[in-house]
N, C-alpha and C positions, 0 to 999 in steps of 0.2 A: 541581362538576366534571362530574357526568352530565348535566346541561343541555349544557352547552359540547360533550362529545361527542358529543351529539345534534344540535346544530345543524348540526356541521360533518358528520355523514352525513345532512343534507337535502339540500344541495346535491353530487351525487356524480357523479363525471366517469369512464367504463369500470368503474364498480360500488363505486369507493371515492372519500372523499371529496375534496372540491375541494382542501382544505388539504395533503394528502400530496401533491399536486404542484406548491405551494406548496415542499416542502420537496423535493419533487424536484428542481424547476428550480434552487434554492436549492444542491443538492450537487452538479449537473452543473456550475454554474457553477466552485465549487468545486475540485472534480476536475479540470476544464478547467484551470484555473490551475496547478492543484499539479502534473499531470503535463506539463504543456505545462512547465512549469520546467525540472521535475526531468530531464527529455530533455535539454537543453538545456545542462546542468551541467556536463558532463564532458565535451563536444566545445566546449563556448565556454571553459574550463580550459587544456584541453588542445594548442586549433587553433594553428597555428603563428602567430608574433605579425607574420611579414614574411608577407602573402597576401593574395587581394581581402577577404574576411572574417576581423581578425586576431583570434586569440584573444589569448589569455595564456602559453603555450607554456609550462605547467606540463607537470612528468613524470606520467607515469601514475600514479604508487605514490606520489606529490602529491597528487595530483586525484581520487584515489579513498582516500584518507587521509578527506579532509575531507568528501567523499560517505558514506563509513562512518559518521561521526559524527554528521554532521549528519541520515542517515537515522534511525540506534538512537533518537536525541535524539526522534524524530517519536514513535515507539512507548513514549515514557518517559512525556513532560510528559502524556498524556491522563490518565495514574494521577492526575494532580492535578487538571487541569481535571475531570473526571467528579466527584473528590472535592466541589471547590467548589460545581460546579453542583449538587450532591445537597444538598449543606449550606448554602449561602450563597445564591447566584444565580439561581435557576433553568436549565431547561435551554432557554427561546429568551433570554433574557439572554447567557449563555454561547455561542450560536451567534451571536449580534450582535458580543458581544465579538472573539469568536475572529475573524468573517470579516472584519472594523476591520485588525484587528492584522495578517491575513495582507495585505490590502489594501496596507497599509502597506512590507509586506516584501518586495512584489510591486515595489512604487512604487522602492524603494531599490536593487533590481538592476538597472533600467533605466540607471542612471550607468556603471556598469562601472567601475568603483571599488573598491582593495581594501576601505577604510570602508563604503562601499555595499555590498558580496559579504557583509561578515561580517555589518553589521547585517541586512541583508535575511532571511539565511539563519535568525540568534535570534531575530527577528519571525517568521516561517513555523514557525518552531517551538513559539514559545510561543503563536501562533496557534491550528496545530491540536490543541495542548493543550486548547484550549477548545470547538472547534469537533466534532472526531472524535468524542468519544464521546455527543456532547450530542442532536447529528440521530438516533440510532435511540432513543434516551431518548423523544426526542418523539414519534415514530412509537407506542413501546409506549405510552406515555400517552395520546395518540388512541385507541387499541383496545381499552381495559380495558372488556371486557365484551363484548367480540367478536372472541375469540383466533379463532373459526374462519374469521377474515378476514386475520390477521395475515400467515398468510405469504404472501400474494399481495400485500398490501401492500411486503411486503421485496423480493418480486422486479419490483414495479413500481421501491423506489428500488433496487436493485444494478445496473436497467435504466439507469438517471439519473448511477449512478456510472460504469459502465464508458463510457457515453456520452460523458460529459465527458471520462473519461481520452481517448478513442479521438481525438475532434476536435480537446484540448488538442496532444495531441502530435503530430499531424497538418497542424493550421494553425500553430503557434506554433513547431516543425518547421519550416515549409516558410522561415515567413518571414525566421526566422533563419538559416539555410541559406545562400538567396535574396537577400536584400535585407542584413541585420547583426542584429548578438546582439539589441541593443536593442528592433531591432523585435518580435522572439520574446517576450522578458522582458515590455517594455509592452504584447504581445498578452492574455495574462496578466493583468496587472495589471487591465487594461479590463474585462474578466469578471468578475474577482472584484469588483469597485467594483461591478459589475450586480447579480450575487450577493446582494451586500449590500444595495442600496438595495431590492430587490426584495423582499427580505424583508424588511425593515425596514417598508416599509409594508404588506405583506400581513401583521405580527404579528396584527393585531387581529382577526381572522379567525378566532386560538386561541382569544379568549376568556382564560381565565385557567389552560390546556393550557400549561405548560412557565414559568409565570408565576412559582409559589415552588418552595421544597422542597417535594421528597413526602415524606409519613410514613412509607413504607415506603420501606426502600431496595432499590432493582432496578438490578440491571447491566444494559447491553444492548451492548457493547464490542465492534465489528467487529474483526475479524482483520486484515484486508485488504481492498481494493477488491472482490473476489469472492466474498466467503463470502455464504451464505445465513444465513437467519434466526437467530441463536442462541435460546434457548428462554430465554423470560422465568423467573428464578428470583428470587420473595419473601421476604425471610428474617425472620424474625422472631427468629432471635439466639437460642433454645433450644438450638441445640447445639453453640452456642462458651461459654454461662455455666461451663460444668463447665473450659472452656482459656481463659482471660482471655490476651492480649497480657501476658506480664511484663516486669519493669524488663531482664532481659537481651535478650528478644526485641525490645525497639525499641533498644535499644546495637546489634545486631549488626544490625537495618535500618539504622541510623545507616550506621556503622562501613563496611558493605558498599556501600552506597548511595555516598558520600563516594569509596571505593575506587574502586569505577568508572567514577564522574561525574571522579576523577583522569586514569584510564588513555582515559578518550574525548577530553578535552581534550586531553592532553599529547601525545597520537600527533603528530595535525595538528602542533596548533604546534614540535614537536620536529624536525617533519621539512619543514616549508612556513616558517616562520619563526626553526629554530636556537633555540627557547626552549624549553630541555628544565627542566619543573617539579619532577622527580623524580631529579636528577642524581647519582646510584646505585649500585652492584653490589653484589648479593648472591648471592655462592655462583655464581657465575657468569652470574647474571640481570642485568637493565640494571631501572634503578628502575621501567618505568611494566610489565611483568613482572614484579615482584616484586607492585606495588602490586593488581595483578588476578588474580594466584592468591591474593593471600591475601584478598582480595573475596569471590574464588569460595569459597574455603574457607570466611567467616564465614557466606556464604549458605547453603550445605551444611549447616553444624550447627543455623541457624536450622531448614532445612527439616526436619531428621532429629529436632531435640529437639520442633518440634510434630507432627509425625505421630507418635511416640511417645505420646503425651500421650490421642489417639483409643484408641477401643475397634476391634477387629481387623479388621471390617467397612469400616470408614470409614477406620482405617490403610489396608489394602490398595488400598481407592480412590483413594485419593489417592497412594499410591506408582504407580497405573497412570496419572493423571495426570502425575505429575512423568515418566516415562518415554517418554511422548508428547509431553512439552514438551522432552525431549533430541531427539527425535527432529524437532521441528519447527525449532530452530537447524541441524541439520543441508538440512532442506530450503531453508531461506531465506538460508543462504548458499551454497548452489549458484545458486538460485532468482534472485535479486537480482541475478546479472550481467546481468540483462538491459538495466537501466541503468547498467552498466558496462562491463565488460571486454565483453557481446557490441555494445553502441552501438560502442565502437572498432572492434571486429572489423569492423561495418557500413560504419565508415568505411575505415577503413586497409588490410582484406584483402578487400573482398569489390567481385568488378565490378557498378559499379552503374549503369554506362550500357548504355542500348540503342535500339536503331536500328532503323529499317524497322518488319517489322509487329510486332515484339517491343514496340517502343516504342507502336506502335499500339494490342496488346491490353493494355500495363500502361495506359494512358492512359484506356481504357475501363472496362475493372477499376474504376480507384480512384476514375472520376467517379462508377461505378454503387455503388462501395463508401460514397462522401461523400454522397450526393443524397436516396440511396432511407430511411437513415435517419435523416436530416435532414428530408427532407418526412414523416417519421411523427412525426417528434417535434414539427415546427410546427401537425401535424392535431391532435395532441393540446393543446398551445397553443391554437389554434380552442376546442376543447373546454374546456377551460376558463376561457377570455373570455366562454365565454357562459354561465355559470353562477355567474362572480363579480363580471364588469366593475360591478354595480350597489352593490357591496361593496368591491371596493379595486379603486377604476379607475387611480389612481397606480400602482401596483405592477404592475397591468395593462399598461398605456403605459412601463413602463423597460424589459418583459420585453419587449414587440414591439419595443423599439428595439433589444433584444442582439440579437436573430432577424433583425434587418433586416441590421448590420451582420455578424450570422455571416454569413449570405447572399450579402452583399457578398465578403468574405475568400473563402468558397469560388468565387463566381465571378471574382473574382480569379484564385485559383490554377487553376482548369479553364482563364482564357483563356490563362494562359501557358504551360500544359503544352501544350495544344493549338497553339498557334500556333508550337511549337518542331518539327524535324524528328524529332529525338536527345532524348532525355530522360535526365538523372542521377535516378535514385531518391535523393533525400534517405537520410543515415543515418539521423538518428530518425525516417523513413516505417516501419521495422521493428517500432518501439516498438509502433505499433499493431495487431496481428497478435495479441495476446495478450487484449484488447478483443476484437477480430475472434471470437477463434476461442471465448472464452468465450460470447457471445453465443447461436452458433451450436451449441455442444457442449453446453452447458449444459440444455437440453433432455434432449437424448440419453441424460447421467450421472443425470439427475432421475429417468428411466423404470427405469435399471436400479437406483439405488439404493430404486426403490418396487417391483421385482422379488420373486420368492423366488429368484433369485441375488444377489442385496444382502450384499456379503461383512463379515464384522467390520472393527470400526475397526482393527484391526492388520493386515490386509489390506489394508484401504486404505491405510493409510500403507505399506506394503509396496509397493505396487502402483503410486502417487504415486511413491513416490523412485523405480524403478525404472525408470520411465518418464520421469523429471529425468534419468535416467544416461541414458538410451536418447539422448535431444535432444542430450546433450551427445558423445555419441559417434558422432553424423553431425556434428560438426564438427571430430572425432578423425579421422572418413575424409577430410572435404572439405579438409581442410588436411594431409597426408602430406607432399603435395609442394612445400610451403611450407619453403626450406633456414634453415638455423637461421640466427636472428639478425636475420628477416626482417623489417625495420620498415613494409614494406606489401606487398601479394599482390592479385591479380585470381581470386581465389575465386567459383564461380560463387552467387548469390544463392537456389538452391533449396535450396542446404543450412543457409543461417539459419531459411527459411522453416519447410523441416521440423521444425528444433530449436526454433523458436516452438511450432509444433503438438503436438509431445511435448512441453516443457516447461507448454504447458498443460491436457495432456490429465492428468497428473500433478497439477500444481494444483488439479483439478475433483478430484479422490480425497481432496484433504488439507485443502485451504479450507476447505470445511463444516464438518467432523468435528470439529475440533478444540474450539472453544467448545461447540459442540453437547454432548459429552460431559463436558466440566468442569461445566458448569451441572448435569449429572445425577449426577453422580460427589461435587461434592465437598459438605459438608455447609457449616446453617448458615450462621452470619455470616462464617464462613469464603473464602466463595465470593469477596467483595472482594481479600482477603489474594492467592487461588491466577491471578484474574484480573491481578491488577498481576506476579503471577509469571508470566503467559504471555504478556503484551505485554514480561515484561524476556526468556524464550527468544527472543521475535520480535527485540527491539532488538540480544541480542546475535549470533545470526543475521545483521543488518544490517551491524553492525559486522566481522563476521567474513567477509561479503562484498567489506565497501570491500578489506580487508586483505589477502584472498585473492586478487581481482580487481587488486592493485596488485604483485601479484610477475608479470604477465603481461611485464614485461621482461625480468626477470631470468631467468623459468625459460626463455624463448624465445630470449635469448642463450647460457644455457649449456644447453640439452640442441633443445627445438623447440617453436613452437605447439601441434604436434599433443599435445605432453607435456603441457603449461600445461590442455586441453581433458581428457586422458586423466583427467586428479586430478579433475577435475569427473564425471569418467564414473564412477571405480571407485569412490568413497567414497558417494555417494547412493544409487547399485546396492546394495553390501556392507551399507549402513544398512538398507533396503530389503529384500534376505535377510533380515537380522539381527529385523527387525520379524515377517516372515511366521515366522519360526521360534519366536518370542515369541506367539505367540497366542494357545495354548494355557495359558501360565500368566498372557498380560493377562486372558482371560476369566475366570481363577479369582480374577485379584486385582479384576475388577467386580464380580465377585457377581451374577449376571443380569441389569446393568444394558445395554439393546440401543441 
């Protein structure tokens, strides 16, 4: 295996080597795909079915039903794919697999079909089951034995992921806007099939790098599109012998698991096709309500009787983890309307045409926004054609052909933006504003968090929601005057903008942190157990999104928009306090862990 990773740092492309952008190009494709979709979800749902572009004229609190579910669903299946590929597959097997199967489910939206919507949606899911956790796997495996390279290597790929998301949603946007669903969905599809064949022939490149199991097991599990590096943690299983897994603690994973995977199902289908699985009341509850507190509750005693089980040090640890992981459903279901309730908002309330030079300088903007790092990322392309074409010249020649065709697409939409007087900003043009401003901010948060004002993680999380409430309450002012019941508005567009800005100036305080500290915090063999518990706060986070984002009718018929934005404002804020005022006993419950 040290041979293998010595070959691939002979050939090295900006100081690291050829192969991690192999696996770059590999997750930009990717990300292109999965966000250029997932944009796209809830306005081709939602659009009205009599129009020049018909959707499907589902309800909001429909279409974000099934957006909840099928997001949580993303953050679930990795617990299994990372399982297999640690045990069974390897981890570039399982990024083969995974980007096959997304491919596939890319291919099946293209019909617009409800057969085609559902299957596409369980293919894209049990896709990145395979695919998510398995690319930073590879990454740490590449660098064993050169951690002090590691994290420049992760901000090279997070560079690769927000890329993809930025353009997916951007080009695949435009086209489905512009032209029909189809064409968005099959834009899509086209990338990832690049994605894959591109790596598929540049495997060999690894050597036998992601080829079996490793002996040891390591996590390396993104949070999201934006976090940085999590800290590689080896375990060698000493300080879970003394807490073995008992026959009750996998009954009540069961049990709990089962409860859930109930109450995610049965929403949707309960409320988009009238097939309620759960047909019920108890004590006042309706069945898939009953089925999900008592979920939460079997998960609760699971959590409570193994921390118990720990000695005080490691108890405490791990209760300031779990307390970070309430705190992080709270951020990602405020967090998360950004592909929901605010993509509507973009369409439905906010003026997005403009005219004269207004249209002039958006027009410039977004050519200078598409081009400048589009031609950086082709130079780096250059760059590495000439270092491996002698090595995988196939893989070489698919990736210039995506680049040729991005190309094409973008000058496509520059000439039609251009050659129009008036310009409508696309609604999911907003999507990428979050991309944008990471990019750009992510430096910034990097310098102060390498400060000596570099505040505690309860600070940050503090400081993150704070600033989710802050973004969501410039759309509590821009909408006041929006009368209730209001089913579209001419809202001026600098107020989503700004609430992109705050909402991910927030993000950058809370993304990192999070893994960062669990890997430090929790012990042993344990560390599997607490990570599948912080992708299920993220999943139900998600789902508490769709669910939250689907009452934007209801609460804006009977009270007003601005009210529907206000719950977004006071509840992340009030977490947010509640965090900075915790600090002082999260610190006592790390134990000097920084």
């Amino acid at each position: 295996m040290n041979t293998d990773i010595e070959n691939l740092f002979k050939d090295k492309v900006i100081g690291h080597p050829a192969g991690l952008f192999v696996i770059f190009f590999t997750e930009m494709w990717e990300r292109f795909s999965f966000y250029g979709m997932k944009i796209l979800l809830v306005l081709f749902l939602t659009a009205p079915f009599l129009s020049d572009n018909p959707g499907w004229e589902w309800s909001r609190e429909n279409a974000l039903a099934l957006i909840g579910t099928y997001s949580s669903l993303l953050y679930l299946t990795p617990i299994v794919g990372g399982w297999l590929a640690d045990k069974f597959m390897g981890y570039k097997w399982a990024v083969i697999v995974g980007c096959f199967i997304m491919m596939l489910g890319h291919a099946a939206m293209v019909f617009e079909t409800t057969w085609s919507l559902y299957l596409g949606l369980a293919l894209l899911v049990i896709g990145t089951g395979f695919f998510k956790p398995n690319m930073t796997s590879m990454i740490s495996e590449m660098y064993k034995g050169k951690e002090s390279k590691k994290d420049g290597a992760y901000t090279i790929y997070y560079m690769g992921v927000n890329a993809g998301a930025f353009f997916g949603m951007m080009l695949c946007g435009y086209l489905a806007e512009n032209i029909g669903w189809s064409y968005g969905f099959g834009l899509a599809g086209i990338f990832m099939l690049g994605g894959l064949i591109q790596f598929w022939l540049a495997k060999d490149l690894f050597g036998q790098i992601g080829e079996k199991p490793s002996k040891v097991h390591e996590v390396e599990l993104p949070q999201n599109i934006n976090e940085e590096s999590p800290k590689e943690h080896i375990v060698d299983g000493s300080d879970e012998k003394a807490n073995p897994f008992t026959t009750l603690d996998k009954v009540l994973i069961a049990l709990s698991s089962i409860g859930g995977l109930l109450y995610l199902f049965n929403d949707p289908l309960s409320k988009i096709g009238n097939m309620n699985v759960l047909p019920f009341n108890l004590g006042g509850l309706d069945g898939s309500n009953v089925v999900v507190l008592t979920a939460l509750a079997l998960f609760l005693i699971l959590i409570i009787s193994r921390i118990s089980r720990y000695s005080r040090i490691i108890r405490d640890r791990i209760i300031a983890v779990s307390i970070f992981g309430i705190f992080t459903v709270f951020f990602f279901a405020a967090f998360e309307q950004s592909l929901g309730s605010m993509t509507l908002f973009a369409r439905d309330y906010t003026d997005r045409l403009l005219e004269g030079s207004s249209a002039t300088i958006f027009k410039v903007i977004d050519a200078i926004l598409t081009v400048v790092p589009l031609a950086i990322i082709t130079w780096v392309l250059y760059l590495l054609f000439k270092k491996t074409f002698s090595k995988i010249p196939s893989s070489n020649i698919v990736l210039a052909l995506t680049f040729v065709f991005l190309w094409f697409v973008v000058g496509y939409k520059l000439f039609n933006e251009f050659s129009k007087d008036a310009t409508e900003v696309g609604a999911s043009w907003f999507g990428i504003l979050n991309s944008f401003f990471i990019i750009t901010l992510a430096p910034l948060f990097s310098k102060w968090w390498e400060s000596k004002y570099n505040p505690s993680v309860a600070m940050k999380y503090g400081i993150g929601l704070i600033l989710l409430g802050l973004g969501f309450g410039i759309l509590v002012f821009g909408t006041m005057n929006i009368p209730q019941g209001a089913k579209t508005a001419s809202v001026s567009m600098i107020f989503l903008i700004l609430a992109y800005l705050f909402h991910t100036m927030g993000e950058l305080c809370i993304s990192p942190v999070g893994l960062s500290y669990l890997s430090k915090l929790v012990p042993g063999r344990m560390i599997g157990f607490m990570f599948g518990i912080w992708y299920l706060a993220i999943a139900i986070g998600q789902k508490a999104a769709g669910t939250m984002g689907g009452m934007i009718d209801k609460i804006t018929e009977e009270y007003s928009l601005s009210t529907f934005f206000l719950i977004f404002t006071l509840v992340p804020a009030a977490v947010g306090v509640i965090s900075m005022l915790l600090n002082p006993i999260l610190k006592r419950l790390m134990h000097g862990v920084k």
